[in-house]
MDAnalysis code that builds the backbone (N, CA, C; Angstrom):
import MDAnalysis as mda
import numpy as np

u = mda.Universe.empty(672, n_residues=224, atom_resindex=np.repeat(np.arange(224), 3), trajectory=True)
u.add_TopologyAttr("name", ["N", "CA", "C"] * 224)
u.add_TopologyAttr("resid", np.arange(1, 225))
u.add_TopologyAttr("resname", ["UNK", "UNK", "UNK", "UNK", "UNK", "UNK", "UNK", "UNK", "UNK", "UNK", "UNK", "UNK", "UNK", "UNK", "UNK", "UNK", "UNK", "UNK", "UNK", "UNK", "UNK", "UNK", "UNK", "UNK", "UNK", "UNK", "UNK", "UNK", "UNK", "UNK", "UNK", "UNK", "UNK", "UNK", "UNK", "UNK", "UNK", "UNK", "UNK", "UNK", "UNK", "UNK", "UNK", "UNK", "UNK", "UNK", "UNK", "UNK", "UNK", "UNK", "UNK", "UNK", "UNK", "UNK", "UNK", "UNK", "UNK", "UNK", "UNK", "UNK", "UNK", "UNK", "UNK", "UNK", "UNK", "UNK", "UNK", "UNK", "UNK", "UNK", "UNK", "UNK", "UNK", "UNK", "UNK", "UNK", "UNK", "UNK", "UNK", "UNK", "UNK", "UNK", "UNK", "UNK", "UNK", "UNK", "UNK", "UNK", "UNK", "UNK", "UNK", "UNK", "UNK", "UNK", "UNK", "UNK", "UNK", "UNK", "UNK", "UNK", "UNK", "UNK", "UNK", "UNK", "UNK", "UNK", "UNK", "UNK", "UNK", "UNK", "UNK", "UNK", "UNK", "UNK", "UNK", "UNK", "UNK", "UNK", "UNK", "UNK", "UNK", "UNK", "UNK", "UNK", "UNK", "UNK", "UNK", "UNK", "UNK", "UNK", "UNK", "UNK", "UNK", "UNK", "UNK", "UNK", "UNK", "UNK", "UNK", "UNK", "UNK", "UNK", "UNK", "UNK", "UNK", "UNK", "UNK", "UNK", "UNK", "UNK", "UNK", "UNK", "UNK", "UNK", "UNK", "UNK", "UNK", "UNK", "UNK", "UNK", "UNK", "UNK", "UNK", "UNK", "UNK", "UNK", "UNK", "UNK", "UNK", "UNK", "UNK", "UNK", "UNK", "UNK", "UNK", "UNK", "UNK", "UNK", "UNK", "UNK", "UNK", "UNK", "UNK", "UNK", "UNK", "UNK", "UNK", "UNK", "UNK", "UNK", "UNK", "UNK", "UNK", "UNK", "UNK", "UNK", "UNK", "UNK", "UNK", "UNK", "UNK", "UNK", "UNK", "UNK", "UNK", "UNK", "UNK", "UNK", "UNK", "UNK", "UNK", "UNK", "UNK", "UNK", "UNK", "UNK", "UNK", "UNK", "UNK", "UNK", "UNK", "UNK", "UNK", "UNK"])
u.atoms.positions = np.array([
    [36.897, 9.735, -10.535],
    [38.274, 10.055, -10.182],
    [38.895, 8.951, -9.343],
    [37.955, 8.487, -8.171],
    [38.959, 7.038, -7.489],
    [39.021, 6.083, -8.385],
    [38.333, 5.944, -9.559],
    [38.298, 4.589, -10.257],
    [39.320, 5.164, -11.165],
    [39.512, 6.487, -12.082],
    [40.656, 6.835, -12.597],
    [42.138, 6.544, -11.699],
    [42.262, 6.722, -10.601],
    [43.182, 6.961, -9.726],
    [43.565, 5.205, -9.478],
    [42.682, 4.114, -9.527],
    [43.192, 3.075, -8.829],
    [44.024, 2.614, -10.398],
    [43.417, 2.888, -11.551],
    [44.214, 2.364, -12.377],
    [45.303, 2.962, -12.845],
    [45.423, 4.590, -12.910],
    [46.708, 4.900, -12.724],
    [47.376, 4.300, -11.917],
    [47.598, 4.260, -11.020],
    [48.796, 4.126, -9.990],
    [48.886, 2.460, -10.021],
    [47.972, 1.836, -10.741],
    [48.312, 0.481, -10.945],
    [49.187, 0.375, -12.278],
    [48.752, 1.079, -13.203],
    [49.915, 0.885, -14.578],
    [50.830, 1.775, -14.635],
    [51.193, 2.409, -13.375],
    [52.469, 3.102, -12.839],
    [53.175, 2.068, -12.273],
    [52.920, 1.414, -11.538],
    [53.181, 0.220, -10.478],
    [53.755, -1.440, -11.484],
    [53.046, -1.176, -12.440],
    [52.883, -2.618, -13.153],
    [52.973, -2.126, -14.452],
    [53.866, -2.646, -15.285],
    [53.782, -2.076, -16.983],
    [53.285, -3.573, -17.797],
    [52.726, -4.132, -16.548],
    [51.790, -5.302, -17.473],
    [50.427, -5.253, -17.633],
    [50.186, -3.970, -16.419],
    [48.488, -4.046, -16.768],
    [47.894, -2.697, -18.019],
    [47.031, -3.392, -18.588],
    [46.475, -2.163, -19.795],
    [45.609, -2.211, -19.705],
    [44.438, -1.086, -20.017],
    [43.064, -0.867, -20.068],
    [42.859, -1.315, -21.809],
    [41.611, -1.503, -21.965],
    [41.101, -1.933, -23.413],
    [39.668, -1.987, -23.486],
    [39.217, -1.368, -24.231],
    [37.837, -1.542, -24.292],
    [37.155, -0.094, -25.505],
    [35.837, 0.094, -25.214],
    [35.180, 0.882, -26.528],
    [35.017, 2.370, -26.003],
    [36.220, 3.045, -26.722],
    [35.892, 4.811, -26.620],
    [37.447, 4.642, -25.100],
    [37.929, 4.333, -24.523],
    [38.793, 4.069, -23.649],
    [40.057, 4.940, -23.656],
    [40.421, 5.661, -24.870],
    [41.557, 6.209, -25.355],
    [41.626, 7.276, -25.734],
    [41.304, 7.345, -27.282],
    [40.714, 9.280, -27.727],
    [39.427, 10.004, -26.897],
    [38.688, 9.289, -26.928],
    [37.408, 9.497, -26.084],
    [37.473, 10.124, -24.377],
    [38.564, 9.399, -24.103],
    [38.420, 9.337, -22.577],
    [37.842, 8.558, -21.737],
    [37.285, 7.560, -22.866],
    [36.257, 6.792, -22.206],
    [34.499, 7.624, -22.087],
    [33.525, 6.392, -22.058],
    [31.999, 6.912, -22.566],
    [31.936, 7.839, -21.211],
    [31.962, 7.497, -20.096],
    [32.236, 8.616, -19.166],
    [33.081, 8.711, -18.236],
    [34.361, 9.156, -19.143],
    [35.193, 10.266, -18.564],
    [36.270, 9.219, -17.433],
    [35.932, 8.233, -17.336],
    [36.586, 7.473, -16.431],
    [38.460, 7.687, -16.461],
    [38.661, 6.983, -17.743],
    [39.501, 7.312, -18.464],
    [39.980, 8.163, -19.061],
    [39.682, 9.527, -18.359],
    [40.537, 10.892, -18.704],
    [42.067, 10.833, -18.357],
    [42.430, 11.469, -19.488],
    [43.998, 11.481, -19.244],
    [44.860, 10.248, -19.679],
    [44.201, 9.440, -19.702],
    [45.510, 7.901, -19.619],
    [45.544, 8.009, -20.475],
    [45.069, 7.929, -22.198],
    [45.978, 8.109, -22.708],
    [47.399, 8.767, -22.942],
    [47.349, 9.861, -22.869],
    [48.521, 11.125, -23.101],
    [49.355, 10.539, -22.033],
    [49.286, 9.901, -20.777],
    [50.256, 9.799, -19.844],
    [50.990, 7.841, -20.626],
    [50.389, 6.803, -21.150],
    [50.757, 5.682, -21.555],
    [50.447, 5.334, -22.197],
    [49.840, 6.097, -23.233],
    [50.129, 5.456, -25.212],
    [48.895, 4.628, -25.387],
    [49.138, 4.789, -26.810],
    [47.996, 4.015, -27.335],
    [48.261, 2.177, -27.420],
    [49.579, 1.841, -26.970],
    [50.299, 0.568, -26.113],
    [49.347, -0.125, -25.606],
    [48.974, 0.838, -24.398],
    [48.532, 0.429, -22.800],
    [47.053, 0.942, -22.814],
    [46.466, 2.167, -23.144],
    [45.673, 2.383, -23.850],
    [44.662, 1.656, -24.639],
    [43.732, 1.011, -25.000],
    [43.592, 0.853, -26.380],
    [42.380, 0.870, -26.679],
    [41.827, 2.000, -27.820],
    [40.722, 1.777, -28.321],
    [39.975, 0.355, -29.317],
    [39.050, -0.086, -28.912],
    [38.618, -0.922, -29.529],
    [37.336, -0.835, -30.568],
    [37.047, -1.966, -31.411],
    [36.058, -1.695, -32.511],
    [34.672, -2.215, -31.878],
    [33.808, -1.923, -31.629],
    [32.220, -2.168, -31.020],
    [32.223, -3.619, -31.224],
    [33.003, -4.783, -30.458],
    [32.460, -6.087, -30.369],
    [33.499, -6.544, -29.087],
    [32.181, -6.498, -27.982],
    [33.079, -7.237, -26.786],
    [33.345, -8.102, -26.991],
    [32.875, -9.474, -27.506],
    [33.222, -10.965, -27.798],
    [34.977, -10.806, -28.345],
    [34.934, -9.998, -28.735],
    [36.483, -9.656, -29.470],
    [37.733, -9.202, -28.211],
    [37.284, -8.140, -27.912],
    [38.243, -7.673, -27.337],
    [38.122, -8.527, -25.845],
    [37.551, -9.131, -25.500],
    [37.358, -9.710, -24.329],
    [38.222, -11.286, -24.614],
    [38.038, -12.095, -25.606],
    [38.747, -12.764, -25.918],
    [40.198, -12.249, -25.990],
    [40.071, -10.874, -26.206],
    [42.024, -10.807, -26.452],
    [42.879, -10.272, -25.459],
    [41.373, -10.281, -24.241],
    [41.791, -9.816, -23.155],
    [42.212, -11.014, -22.099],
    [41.343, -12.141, -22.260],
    [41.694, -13.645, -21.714],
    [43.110, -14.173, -22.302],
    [43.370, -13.849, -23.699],
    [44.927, -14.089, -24.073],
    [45.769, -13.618, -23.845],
    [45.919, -12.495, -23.625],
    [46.732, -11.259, -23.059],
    [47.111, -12.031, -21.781],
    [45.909, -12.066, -20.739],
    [46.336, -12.382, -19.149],
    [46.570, -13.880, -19.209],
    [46.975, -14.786, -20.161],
    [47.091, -16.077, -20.437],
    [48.823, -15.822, -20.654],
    [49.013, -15.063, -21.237],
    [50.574, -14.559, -21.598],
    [51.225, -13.881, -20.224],
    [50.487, -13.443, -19.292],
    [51.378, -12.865, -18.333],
    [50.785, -11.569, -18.225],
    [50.112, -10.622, -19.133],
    [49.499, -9.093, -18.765],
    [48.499, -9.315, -17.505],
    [48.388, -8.126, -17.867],
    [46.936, -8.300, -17.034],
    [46.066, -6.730, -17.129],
    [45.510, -7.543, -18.108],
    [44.515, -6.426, -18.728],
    [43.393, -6.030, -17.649],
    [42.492, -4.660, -17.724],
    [41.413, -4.571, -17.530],
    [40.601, -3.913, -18.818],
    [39.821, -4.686, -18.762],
    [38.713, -4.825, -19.658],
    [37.146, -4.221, -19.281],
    [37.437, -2.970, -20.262],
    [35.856, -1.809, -19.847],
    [34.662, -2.423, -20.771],
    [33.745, -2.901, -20.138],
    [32.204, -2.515, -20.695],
    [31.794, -1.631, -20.574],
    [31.383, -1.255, -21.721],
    [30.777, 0.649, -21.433],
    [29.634, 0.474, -20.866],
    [29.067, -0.901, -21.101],
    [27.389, -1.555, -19.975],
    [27.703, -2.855, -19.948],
    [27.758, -3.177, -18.431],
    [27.542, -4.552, -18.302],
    [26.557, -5.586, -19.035],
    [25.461, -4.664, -19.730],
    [24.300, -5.161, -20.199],
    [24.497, -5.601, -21.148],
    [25.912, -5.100, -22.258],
    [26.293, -5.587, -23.457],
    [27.222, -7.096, -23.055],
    [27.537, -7.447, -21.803],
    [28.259, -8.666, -21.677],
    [28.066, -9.812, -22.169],
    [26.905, -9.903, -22.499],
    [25.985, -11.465, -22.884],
    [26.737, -11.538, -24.196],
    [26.914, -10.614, -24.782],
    [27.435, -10.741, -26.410],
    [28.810, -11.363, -26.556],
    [29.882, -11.215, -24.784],
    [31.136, -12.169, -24.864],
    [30.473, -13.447, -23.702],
    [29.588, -13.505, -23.667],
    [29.232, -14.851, -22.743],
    [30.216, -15.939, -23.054],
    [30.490, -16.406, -23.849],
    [31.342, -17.554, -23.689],
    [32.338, -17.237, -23.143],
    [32.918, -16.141, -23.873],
    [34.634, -15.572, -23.323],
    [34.378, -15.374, -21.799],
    [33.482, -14.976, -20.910],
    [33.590, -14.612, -19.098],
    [32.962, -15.080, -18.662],
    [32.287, -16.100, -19.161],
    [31.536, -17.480, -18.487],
    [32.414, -18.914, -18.844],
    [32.615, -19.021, -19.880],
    [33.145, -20.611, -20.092],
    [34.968, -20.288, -20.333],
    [35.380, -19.200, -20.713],
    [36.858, -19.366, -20.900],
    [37.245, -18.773, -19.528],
    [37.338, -17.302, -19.498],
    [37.732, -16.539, -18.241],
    [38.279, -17.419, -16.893],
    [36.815, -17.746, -16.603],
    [36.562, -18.655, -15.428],
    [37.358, -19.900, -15.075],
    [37.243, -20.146, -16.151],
    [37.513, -22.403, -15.875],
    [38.961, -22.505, -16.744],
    [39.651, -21.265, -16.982],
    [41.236, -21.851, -17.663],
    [42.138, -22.394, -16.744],
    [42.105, -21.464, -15.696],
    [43.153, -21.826, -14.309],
    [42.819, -23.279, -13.922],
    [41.671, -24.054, -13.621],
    [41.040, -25.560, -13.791],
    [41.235, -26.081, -14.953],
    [40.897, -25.866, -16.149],
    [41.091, -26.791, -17.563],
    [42.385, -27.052, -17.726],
    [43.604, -26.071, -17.193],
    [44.778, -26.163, -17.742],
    [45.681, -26.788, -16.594],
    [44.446, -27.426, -15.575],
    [45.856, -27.753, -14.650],
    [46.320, -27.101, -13.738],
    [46.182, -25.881, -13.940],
    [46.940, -24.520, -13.272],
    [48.167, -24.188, -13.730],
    [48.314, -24.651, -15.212],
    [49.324, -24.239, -16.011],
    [49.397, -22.687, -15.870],
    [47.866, -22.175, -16.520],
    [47.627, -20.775, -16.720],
    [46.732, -20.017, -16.189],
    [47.026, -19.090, -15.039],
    [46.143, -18.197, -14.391],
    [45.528, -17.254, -15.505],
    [44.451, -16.510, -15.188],
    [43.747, -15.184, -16.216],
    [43.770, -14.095, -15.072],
    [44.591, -13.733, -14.515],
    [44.511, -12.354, -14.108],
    [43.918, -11.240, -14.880],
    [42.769, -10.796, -14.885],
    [42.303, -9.786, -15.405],
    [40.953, -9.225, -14.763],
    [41.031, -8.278, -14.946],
    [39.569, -7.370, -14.592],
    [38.465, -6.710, -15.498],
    [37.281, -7.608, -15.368],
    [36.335, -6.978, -16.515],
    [35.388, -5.614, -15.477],
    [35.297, -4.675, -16.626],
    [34.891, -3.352, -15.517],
    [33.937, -2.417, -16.187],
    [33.160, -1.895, -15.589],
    [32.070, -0.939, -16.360],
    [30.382, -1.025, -15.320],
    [29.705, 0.304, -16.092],
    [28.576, 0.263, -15.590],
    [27.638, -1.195, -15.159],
    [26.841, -1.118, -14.465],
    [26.110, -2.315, -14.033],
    [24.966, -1.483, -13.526],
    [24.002, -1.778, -13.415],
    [22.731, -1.541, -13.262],
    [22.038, -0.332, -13.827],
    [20.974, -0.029, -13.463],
    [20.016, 1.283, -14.230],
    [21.000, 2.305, -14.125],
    [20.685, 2.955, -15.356],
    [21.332, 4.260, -15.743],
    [20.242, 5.943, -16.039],
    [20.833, 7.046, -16.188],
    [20.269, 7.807, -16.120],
    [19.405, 8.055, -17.531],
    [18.122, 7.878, -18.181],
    [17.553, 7.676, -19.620],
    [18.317, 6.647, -20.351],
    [18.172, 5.613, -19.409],
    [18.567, 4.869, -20.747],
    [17.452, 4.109, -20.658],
    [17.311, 2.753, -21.719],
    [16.199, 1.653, -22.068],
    [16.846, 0.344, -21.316],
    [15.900, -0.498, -21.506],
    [16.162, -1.893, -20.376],
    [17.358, -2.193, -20.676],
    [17.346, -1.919, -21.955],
    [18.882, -2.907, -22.725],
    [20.311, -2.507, -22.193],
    [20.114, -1.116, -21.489],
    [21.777, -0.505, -20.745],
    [21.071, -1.074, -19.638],
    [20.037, -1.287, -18.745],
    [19.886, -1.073, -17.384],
    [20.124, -2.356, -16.360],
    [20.906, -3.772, -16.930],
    [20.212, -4.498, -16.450],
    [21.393, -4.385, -15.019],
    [20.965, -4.708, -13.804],
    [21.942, -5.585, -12.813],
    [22.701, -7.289, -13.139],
    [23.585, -6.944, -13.376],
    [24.317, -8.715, -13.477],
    [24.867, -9.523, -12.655],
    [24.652, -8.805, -11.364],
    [25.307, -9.849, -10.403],
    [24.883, -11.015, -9.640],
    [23.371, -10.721, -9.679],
    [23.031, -12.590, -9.592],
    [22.910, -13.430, -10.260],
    [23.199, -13.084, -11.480],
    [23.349, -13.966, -12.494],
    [24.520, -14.189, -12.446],
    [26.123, -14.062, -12.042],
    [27.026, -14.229, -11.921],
    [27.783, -14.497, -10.861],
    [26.880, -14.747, -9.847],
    [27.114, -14.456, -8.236],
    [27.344, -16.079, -8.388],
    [26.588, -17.266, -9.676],
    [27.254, -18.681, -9.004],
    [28.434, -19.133, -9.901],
    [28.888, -18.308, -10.603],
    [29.959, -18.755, -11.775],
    [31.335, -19.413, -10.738],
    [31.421, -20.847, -11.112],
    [32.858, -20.491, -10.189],
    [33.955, -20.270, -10.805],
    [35.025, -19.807, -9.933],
    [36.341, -19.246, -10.612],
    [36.798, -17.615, -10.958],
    [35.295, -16.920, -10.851],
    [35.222, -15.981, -10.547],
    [35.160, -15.042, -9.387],
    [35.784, -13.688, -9.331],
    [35.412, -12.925, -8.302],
    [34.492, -11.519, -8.682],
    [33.604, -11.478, -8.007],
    [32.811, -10.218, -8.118],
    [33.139, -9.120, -6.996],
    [33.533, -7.894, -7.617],
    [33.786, -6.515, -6.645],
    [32.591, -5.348, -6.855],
    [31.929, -4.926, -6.409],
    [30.727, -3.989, -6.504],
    [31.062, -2.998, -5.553],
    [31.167, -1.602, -6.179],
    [31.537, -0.467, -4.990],
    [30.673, 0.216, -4.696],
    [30.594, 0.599, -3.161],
    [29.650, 1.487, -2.686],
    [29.678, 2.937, -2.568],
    [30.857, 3.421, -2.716],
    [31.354, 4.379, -1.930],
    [33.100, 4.726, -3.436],
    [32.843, 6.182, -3.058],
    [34.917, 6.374, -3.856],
    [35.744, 5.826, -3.430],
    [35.407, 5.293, -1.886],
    [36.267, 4.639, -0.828],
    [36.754, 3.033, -1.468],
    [35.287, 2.913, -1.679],
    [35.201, 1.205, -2.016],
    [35.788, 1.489, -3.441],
    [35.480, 1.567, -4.413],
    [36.260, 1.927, -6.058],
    [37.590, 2.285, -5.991],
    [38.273, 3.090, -5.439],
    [39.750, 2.395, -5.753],
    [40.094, 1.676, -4.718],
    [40.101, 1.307, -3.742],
    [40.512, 0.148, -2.746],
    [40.029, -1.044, -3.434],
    [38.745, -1.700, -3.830],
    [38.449, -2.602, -4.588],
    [39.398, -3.109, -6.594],
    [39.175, -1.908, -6.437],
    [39.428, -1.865, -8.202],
    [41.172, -1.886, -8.154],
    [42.075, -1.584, -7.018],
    [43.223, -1.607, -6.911],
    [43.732, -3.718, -7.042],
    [42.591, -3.651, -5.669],
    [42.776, -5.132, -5.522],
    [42.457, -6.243, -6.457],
    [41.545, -5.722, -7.138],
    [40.869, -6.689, -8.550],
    [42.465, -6.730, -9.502],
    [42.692, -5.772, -9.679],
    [43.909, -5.415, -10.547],
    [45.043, -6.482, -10.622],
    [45.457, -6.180, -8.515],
    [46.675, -7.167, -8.361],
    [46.008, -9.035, -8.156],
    [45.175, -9.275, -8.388],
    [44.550, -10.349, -8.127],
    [44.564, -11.364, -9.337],
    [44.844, -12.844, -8.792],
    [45.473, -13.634, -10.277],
    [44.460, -14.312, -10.714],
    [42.499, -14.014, -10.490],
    [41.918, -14.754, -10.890],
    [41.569, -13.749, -11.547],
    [40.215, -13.807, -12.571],
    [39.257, -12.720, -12.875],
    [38.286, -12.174, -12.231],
    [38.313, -10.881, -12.237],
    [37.481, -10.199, -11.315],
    [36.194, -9.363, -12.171],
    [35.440, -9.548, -11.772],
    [34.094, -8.776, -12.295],
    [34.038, -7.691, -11.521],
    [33.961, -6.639, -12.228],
    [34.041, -4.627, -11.292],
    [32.889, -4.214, -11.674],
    [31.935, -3.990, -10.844],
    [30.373, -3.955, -11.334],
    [30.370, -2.510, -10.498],
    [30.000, -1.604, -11.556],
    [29.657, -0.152, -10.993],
    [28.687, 0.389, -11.375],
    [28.125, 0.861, -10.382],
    [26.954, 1.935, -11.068],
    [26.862, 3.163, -11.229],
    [26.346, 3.116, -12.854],
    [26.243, 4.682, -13.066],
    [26.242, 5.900, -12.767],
    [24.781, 5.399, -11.302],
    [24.059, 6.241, -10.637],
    [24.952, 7.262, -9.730],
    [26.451, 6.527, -9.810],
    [27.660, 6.745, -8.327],
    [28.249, 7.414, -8.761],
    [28.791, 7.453, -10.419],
    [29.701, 8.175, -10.829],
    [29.849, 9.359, -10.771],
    [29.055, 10.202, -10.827],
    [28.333, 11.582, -10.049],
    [29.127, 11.955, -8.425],
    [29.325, 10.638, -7.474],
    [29.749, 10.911, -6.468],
    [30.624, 11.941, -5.562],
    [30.598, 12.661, -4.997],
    [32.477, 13.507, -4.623],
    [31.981, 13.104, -3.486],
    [32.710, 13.833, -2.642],
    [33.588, 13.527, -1.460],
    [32.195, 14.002, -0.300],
    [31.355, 15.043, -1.156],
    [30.224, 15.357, 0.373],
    [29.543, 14.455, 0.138],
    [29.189, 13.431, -0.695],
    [28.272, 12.265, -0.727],
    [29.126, 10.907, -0.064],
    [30.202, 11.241, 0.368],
    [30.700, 9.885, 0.744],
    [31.932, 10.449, 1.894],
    [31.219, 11.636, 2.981],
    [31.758, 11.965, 3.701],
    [32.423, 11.046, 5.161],
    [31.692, 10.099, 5.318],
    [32.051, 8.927, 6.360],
    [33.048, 8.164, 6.035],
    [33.146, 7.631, 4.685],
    [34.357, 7.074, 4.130],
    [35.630, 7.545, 3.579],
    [34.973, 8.537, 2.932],
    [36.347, 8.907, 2.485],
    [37.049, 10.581, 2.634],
    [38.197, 10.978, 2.377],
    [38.192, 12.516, 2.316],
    [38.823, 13.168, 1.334],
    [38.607, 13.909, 0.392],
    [38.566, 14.526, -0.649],
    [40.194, 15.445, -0.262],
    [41.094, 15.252, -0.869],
    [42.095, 16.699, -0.012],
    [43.153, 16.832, -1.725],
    [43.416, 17.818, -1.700],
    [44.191, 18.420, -2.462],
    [43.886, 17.625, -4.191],
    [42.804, 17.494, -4.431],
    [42.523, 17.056, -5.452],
    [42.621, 15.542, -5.483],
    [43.031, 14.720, -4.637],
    [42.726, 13.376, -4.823],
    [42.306, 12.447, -3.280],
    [41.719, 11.396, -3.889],
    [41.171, 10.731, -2.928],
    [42.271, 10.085, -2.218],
    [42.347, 10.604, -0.474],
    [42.831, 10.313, 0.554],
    [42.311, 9.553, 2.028],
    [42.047, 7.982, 1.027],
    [41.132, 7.584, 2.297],
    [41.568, 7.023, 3.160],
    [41.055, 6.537, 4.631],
    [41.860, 6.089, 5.791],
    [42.000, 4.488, 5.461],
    [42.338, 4.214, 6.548],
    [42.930, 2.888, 6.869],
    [41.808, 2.128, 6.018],
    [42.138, 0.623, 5.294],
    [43.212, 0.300, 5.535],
    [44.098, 0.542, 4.376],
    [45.925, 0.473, 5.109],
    [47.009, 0.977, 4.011],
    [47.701, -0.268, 4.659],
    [48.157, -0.847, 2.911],
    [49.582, -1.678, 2.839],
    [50.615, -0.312, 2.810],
    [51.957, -0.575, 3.364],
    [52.882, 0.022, 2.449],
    [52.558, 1.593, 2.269],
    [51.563, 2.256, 2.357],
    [51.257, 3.645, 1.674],
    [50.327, 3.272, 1.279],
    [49.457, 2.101, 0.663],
    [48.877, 2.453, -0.451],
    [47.795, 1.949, -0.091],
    [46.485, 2.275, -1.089],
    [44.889, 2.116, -0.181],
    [44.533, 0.632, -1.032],
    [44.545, -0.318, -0.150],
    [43.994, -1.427, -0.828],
    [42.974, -2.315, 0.035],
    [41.735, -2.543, -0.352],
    [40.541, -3.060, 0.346],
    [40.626, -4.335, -0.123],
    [41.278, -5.397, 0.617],
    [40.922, -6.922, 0.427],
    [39.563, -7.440, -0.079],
    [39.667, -8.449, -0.796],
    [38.737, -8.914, -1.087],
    [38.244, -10.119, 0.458],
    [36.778, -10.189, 0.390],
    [36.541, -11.211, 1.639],
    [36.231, -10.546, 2.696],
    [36.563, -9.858, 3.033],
    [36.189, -8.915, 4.331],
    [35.261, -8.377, 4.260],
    [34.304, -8.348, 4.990],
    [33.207, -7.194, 5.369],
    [33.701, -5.845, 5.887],
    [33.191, -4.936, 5.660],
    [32.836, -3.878, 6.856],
    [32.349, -3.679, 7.707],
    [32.364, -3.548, 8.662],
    [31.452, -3.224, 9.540],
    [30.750, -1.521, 9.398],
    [29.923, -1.215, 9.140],
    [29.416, 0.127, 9.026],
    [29.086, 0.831, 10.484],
    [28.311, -0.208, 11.024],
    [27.612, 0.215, 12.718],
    [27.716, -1.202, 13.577],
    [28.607, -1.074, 14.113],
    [28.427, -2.384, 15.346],
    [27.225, -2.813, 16.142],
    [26.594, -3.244, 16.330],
    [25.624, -3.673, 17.710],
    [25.651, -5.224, 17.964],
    [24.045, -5.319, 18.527],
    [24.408, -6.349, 19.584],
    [22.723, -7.457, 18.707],
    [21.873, -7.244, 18.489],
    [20.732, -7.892, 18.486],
    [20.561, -8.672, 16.840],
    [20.964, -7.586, 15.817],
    [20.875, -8.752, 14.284],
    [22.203, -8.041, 13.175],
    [22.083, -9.115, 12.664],
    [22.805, -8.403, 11.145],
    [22.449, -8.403, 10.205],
    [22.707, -6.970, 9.362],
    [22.435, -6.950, 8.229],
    [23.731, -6.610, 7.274],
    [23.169, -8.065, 6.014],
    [24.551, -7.766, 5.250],
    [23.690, -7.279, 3.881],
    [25.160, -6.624, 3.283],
    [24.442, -5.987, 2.168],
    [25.704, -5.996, 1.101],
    [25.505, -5.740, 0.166],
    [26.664, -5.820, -0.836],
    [26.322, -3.779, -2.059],
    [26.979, -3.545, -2.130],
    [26.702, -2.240, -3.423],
    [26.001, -0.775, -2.493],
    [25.048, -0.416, -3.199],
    [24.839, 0.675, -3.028],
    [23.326, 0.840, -3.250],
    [22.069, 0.527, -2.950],
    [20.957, 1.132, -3.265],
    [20.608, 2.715, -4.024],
    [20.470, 2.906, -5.270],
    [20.379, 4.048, -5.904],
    [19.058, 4.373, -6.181],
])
């Protein structure tokens, strides 16, 4: 629901950004992410695609080459290798190859790490393998808190952003992520910080979880 919620209110906000990807539309998406958006913004903005990321991921780098700014669902990060060129060698290095003629604003988004019965082939983690790409940004959420504050900001952001989620979270409500966030009248109402009204978690910043005085520990995601 926060990851439903950051992209509503982003293609409420913006009639340039569209979701695209496999099962995304009639489906609802493989889970449920994408309930509702269709019926509220068309099969336009919407769009179901045919089982080949290399495809739609390429037409998602052209799209945000034109001015959109797509987000782009992997139903498993694990299937990404199959557009490797398109979010390793194009994605990345257009805003540099072109000069800075042409930014790629876009967001690639979907499961990332082990899932519930699945085989190695859904399970893998991709973020150190992508952690040295440059030109890229990586967002990984911990919390409902972190998923739409992150996934808001990936959205308005003019490079490409990698949205690495795990499965294991989607399950989440509000008593599993009672410190961060608060559950009220059916949607996620989390605290500070707010631009304007609206919940957006910068990229670059840490959290601080617990202050002290003797070491630090940094951490990125969510241990599942």
């Amino acid at each position: 629901e926060a990851l439903r919620e950051a992209m509503v209110e982003e293609m409420r906000r913006d009639d340039h950004v569209f979701l695209i990807g496999e099962e995304v539309a009639e489906y609802n998406g493989a889970y449920k992410v994408s309930q509702g958006m269709l019926d509220e913004f068309g099969p336009r903005r919407v769009v179901d695609t045919p089982i080949s990321e290399a495809g739609f991921a390429g037409l998602g780098i052209g799209a945000a080459m034109y001015g959109l700014r797509p987000i782009v669902e992997f139903m498993s990060w694990s299937f990404c290798l199959v557009a490797a060129d398109q979010i390793i060698n194009n994605a990345p290095k257009m805003l540099y190859m072109s000069g800075g003629q042409y930014s790629v604003p876009m967001v690639f988004r979907g499961n990332n790490g082990a899932g519930g019965q699945l085989g190695s082939t859904h399970s893998w983690s991709v973020e150190s393998m992508f952690s040295n790409i440059p030109g890229v940004k990586i967002a990984i959420p911990a919390t409902p808190r972190d998923a739409k504050g992150l996934l808001k900001s990936a959205i308005r952001d003019d490079d490409p952003v990698f949205f690495l989620e795990s499965e294991q979270l989607l399950g989440m409500g509000a008593h599993g992520d009672r410190d961060f966030s608060v559950y009220l009248k059916g949607r996620w109402a989390p605290p500070a910080p707010e631009e304007n009204g609206e919940f957006l978690i910068r990229f670059g910043e840490a959290e601080i979880k617990k202050a002290g005085t003797d070491c630090t520990i940094v951490a990125a995601g969510r241990p599942v």
